[in-house]
mmCIF file of the C-alpha atoms, coordinates in Angstrom:
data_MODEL
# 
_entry.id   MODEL 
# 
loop_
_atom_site.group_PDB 
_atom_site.id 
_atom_site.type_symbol 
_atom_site.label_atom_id 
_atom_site.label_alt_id 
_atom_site.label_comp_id 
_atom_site.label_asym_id 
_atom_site.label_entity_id 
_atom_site.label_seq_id 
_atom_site.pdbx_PDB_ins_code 
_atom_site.Cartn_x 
_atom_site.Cartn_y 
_atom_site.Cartn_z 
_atom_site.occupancy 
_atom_site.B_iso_or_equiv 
_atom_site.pdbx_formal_charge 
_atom_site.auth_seq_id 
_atom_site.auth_comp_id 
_atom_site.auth_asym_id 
_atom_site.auth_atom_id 
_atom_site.pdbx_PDB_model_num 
ATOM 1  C CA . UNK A 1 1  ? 23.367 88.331 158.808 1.00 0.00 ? 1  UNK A CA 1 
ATOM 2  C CA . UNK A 1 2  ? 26.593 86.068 159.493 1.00 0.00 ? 2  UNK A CA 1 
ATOM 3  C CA . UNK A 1 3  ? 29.961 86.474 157.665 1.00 0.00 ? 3  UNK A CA 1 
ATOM 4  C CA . UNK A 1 4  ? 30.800 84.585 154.881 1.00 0.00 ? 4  UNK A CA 1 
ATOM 5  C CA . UNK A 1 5  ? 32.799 81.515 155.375 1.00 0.00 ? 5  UNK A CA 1 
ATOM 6  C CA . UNK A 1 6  ? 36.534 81.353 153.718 1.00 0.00 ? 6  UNK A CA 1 
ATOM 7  C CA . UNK A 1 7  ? 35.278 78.460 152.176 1.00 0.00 ? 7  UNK A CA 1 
ATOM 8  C CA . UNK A 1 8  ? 32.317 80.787 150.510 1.00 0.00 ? 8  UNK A CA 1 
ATOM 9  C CA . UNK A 1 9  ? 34.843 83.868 149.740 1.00 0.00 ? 9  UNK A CA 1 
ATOM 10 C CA . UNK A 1 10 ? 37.136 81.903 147.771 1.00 0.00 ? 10 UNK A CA 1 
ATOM 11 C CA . UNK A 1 11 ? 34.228 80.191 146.098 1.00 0.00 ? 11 UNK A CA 1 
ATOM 12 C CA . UNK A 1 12 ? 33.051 82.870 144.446 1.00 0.00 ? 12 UNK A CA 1 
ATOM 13 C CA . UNK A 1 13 ? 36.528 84.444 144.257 1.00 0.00 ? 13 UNK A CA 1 
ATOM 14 C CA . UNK A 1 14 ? 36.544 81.568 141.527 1.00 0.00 ? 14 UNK A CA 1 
ATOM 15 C CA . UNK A 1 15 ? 33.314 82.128 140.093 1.00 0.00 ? 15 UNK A CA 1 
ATOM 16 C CA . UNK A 1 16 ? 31.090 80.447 141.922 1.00 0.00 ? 16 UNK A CA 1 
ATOM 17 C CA . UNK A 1 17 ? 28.203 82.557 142.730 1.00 0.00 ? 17 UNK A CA 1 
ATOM 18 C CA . UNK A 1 18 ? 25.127 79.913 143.311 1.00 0.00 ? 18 UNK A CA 1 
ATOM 19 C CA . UNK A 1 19 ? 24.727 80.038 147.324 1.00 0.00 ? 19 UNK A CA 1 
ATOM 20 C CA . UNK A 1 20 ? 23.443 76.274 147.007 1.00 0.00 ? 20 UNK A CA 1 
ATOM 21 C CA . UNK A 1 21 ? 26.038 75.078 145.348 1.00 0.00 ? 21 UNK A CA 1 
ATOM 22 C CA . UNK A 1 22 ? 28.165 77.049 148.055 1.00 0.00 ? 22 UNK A CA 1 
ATOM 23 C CA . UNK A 1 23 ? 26.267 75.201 150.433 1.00 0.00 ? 23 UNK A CA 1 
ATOM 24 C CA . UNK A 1 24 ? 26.507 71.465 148.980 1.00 0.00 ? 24 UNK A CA 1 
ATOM 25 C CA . UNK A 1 25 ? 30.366 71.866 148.529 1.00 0.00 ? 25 UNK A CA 1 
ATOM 26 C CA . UNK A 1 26 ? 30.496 73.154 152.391 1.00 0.00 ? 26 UNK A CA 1 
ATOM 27 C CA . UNK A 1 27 ? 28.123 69.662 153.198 1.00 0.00 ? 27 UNK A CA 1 
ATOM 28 C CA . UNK A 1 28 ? 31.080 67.701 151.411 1.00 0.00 ? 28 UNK A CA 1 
ATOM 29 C CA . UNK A 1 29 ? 33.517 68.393 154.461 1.00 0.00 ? 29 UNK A CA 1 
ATOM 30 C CA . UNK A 1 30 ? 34.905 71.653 153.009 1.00 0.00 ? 30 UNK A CA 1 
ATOM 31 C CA . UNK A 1 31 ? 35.336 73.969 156.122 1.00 0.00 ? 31 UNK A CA 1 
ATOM 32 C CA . UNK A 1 32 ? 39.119 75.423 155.148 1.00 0.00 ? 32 UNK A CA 1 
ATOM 33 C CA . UNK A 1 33 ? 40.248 76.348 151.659 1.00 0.00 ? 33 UNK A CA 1 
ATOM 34 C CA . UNK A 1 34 ? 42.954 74.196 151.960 1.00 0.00 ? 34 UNK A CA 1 
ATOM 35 C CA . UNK A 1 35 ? 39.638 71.311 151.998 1.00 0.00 ? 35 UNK A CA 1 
ATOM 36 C CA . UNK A 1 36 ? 38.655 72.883 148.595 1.00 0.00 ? 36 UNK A CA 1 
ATOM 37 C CA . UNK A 1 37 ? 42.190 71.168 146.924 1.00 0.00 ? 37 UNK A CA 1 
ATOM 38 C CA . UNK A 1 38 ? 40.348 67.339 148.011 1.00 0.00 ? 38 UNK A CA 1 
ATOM 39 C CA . UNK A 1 39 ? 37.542 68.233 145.524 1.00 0.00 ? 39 UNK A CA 1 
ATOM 40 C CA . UNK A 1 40 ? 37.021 66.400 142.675 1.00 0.00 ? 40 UNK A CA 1 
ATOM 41 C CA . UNK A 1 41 ? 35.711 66.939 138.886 1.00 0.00 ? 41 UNK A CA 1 
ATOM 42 C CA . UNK A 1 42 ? 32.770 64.426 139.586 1.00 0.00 ? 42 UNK A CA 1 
ATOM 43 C CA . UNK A 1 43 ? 32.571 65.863 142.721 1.00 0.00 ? 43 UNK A CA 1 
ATOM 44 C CA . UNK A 1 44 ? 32.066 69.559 141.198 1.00 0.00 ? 44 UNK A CA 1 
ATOM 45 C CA . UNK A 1 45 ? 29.544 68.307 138.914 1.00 0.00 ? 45 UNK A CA 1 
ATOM 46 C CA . UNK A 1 46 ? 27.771 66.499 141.662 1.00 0.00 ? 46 UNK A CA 1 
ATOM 47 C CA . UNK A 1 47 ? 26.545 69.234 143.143 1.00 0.00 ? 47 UNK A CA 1 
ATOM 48 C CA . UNK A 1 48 ? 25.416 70.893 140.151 1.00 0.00 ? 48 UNK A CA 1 
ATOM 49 C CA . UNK A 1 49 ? 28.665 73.300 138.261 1.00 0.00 ? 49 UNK A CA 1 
ATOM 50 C CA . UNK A 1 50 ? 28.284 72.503 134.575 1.00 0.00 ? 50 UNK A CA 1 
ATOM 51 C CA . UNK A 1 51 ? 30.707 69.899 133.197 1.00 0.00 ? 51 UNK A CA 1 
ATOM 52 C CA . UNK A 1 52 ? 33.363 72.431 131.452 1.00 0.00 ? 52 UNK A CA 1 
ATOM 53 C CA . UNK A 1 53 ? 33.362 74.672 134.529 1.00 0.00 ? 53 UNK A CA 1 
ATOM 54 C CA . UNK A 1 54 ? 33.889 71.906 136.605 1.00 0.00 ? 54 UNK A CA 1 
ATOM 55 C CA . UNK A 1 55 ? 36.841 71.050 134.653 1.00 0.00 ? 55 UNK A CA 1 
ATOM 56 C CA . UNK A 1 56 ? 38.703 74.270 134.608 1.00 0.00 ? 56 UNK A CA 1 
ATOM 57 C CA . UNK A 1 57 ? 37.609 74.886 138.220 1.00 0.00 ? 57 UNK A CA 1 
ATOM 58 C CA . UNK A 1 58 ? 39.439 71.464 139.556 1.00 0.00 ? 58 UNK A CA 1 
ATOM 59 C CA . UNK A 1 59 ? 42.361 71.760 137.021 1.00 0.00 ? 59 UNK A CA 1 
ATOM 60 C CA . UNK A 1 60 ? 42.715 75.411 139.171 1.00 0.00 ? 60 UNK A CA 1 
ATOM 61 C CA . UNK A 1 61 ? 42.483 73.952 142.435 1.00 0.00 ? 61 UNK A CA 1 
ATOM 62 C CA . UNK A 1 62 ? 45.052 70.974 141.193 1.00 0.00 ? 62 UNK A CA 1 
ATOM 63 C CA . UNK A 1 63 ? 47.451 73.855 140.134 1.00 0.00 ? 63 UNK A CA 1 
ATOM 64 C CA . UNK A 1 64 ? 47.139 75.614 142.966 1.00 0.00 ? 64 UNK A CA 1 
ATOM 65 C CA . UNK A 1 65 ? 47.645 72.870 145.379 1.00 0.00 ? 65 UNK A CA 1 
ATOM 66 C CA . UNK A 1 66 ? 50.610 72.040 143.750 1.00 0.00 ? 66 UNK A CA 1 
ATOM 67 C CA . UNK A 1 67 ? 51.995 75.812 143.635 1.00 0.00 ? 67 UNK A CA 1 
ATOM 68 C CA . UNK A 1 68 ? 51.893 74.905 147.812 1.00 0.00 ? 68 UNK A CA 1 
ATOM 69 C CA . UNK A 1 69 ? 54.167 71.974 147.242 1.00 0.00 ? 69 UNK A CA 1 
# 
């Protein structure tokens, strides 16, 4: 069995468990965890996070890319 990516650590670092989903934010272009800051609330949804979740997990990935301003 192969390591997990980064992209898959910090993924469920923030909650995100569901290897598909995982694997549908990866088949966005998401291959650095810097990538994960370009995603999107429609994009989170998209590939199947509930709509609150989805919320609160771009408005962390907004604060945190701005924290690396």
């Amino acid at each position: 069995m192969s390591e997990p990516s980064p992209v898959a650590l910090k993924l469920k670092a923030l909650g995100i468990d569901d290897e598909a989903i995982i694997e549908k934010i990866v088949a966005l272009g998401a291959t650095s965890i810097e990538d994960l800051d370009g995603l999107t609330e429609t994009d989170l949804i998209t590939v199947g996070i509930p709509v609150l979740k989805a919320r609160k997990l771009a408005a962390h990935l907004l604060e945190a890319s701005e924290d690396d301003l």
